[in-house]
Z-matrix of the N, CA and C atoms (Angstrom, degrees):
N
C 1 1.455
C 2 1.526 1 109.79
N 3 1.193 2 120.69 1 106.84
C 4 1.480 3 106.09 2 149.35
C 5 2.088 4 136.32 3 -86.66
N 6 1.443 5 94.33 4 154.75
C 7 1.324 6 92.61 5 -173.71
C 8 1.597 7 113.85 6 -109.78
N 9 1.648 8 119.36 7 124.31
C 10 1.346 9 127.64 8 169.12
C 11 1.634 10 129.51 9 -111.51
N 12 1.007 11 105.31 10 138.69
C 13 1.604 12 120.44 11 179.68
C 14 1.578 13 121.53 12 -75.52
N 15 1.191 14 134.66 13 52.15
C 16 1.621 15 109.79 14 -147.67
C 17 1.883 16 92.62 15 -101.99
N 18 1.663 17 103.74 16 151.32
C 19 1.553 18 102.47 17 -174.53
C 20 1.183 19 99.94 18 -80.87
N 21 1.048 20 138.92 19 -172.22
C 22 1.451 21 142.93 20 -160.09
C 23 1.592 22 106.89 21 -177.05
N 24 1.445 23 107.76 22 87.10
C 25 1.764 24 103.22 23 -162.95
C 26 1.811 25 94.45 24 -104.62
N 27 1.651 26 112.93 25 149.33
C 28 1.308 27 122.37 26 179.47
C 29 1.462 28 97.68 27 111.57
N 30 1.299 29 138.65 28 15.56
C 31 1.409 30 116.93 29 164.77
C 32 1.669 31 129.40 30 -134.23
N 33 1.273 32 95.21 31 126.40
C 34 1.719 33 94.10 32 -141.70
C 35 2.033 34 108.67 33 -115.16
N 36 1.920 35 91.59 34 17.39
C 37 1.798 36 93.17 35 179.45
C 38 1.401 37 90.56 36 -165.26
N 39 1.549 38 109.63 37 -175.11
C 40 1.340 39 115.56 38 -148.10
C 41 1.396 40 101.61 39 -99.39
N 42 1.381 41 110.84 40 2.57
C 43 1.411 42 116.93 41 -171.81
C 44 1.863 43 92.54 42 -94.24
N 45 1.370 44 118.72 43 -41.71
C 46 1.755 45 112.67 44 170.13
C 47 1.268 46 108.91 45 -45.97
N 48 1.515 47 116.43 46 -61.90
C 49 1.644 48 119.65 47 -167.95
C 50 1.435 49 105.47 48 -60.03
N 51 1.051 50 138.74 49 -28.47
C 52 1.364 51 132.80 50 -161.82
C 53 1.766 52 84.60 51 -99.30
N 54 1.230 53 142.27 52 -42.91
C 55 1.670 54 116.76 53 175.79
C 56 1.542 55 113.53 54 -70.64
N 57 1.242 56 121.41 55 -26.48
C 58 1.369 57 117.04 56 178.80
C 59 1.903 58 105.61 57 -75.96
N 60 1.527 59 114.70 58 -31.52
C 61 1.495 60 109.51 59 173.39
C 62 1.455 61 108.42 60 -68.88
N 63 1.483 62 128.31 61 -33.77
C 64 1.360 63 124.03 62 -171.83
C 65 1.908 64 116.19 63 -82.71
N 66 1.060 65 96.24 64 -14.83
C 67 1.652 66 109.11 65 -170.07
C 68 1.597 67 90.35 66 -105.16
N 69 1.066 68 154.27 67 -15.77
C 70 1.369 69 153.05 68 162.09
C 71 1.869 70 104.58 69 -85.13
N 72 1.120 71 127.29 70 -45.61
C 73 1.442 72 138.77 71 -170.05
C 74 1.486 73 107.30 72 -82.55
N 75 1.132 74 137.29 73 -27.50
C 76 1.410 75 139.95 74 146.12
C 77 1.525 76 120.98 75 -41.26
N 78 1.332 77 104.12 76 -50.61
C 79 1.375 78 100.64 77 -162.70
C 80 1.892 79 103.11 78 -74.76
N 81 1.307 80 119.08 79 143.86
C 82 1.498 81 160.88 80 -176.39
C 83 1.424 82 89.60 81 -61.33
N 84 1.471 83 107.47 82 107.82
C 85 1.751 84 101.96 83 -175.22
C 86 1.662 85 123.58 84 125.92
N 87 1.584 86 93.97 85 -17.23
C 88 1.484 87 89.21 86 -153.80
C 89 1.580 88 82.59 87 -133.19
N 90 1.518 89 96.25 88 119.59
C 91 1.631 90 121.21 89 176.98
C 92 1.349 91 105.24 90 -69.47
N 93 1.467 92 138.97 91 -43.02
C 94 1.294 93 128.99 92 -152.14
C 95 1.514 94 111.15 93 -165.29
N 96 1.416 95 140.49 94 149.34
C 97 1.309 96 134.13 95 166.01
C 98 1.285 97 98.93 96 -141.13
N 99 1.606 98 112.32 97 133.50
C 100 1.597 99 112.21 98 154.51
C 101 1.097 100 120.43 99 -114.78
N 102 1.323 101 164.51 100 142.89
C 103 1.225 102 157.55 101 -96.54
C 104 1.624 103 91.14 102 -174.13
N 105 1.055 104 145.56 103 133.36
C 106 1.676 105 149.16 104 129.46
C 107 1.124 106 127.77 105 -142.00
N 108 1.477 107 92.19 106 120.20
C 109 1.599 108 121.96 107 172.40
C 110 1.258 109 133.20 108 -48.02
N 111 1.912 110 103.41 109 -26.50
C 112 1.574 111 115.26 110 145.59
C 113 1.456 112 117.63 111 -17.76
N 114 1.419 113 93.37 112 -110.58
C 115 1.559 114 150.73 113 160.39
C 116 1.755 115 109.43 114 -29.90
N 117 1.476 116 133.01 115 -5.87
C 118 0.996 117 110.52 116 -154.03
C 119 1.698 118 144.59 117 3.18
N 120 1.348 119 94.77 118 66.22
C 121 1.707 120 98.00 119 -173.70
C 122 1.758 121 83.61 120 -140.88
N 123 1.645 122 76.84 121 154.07
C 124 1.646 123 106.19 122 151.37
C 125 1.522 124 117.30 123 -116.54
N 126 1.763 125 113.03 124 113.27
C 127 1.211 126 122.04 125 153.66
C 128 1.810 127 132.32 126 -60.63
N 129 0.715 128 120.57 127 114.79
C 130 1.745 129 133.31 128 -157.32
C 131 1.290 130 115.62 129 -124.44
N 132 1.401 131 134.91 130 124.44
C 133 1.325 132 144.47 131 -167.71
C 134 1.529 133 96.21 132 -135.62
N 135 1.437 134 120.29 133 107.28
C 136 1.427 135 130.66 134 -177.68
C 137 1.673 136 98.63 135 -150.83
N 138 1.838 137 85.35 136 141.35
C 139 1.309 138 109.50 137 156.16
C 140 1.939 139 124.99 138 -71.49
N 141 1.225 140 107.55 139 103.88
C 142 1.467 141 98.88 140 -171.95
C 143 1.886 142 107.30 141 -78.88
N 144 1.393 143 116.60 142 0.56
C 145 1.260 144 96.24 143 150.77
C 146 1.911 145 140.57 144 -98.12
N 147 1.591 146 89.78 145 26.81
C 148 1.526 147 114.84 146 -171.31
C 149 1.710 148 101.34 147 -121.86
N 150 1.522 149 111.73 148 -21.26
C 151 1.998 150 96.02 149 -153.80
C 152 1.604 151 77.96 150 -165.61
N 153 1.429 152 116.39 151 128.91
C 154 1.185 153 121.51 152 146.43
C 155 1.712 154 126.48 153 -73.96
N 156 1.093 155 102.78 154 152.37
C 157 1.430 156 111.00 155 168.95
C 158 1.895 157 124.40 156 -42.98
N 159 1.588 158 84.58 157 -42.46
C 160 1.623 159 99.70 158 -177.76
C 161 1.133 160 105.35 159 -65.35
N 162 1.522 161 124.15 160 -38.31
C 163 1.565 162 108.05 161 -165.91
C 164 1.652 163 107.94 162 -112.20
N 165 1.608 164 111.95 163 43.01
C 166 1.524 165 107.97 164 156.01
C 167 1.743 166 88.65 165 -126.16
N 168 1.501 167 117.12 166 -18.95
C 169 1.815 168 92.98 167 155.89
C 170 1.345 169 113.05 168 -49.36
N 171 1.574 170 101.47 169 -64.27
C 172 1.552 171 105.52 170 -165.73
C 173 1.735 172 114.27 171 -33.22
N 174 1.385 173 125.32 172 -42.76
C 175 1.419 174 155.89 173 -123.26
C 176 1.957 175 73.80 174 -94.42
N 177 1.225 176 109.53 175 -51.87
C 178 1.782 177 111.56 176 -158.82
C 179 1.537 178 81.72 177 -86.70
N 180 1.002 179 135.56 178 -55.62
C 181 1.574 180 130.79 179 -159.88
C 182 1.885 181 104.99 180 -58.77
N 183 1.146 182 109.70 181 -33.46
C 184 1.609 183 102.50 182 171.24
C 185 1.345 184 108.62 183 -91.27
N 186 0.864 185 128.92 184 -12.94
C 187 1.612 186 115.10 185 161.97
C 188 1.605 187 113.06 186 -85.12
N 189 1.567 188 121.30 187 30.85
C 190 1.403 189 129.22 188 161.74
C 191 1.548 190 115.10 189 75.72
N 192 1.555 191 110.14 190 18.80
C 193 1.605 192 101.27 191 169.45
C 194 1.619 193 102.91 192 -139.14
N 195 1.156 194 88.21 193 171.06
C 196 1.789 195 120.40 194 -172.12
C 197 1.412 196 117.84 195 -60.58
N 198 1.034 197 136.59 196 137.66
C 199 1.391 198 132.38 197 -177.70
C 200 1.811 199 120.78 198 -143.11
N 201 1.205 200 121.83 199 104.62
C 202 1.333 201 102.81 200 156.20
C 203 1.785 202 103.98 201 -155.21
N 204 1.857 203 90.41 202 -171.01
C 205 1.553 204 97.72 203 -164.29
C 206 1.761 205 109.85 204 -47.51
């Protein structure tokens, strides 16, 4: 498993963090997401021989927010 930090800018209530945790936690690959509204980041626990990196950005970027390292 590796673990990534990615910021996640545009979400400003508990109803964002909980679509960016459910649209990251769906995807096939991905052990774990924590979401804080603090910190704007998403914590991420994925198998990179199951789920690339690119497509749990992608995963937050269609649910209408910002994403990088």
């Amino acid at each position: 498993m590796e673990r990534k930090i990615l910021k996640v800018g545009g979400m400003s209530c508990e109803h964002c963090a909980r679509a960016v945790t459910e649209a990251v936690g769906s995807i096939a690959g991905v052990e774990s997401v924590k979401v804080s509204l603090e910190t704007g980041s998403a914590e991420v626990s994925y198998d990179p021989a199951r789920v690339s990196l690119d497509k749990i950005k992608a995963a937050i970027t269609e649910e209408d927010y910002e994403v990088g390292d």
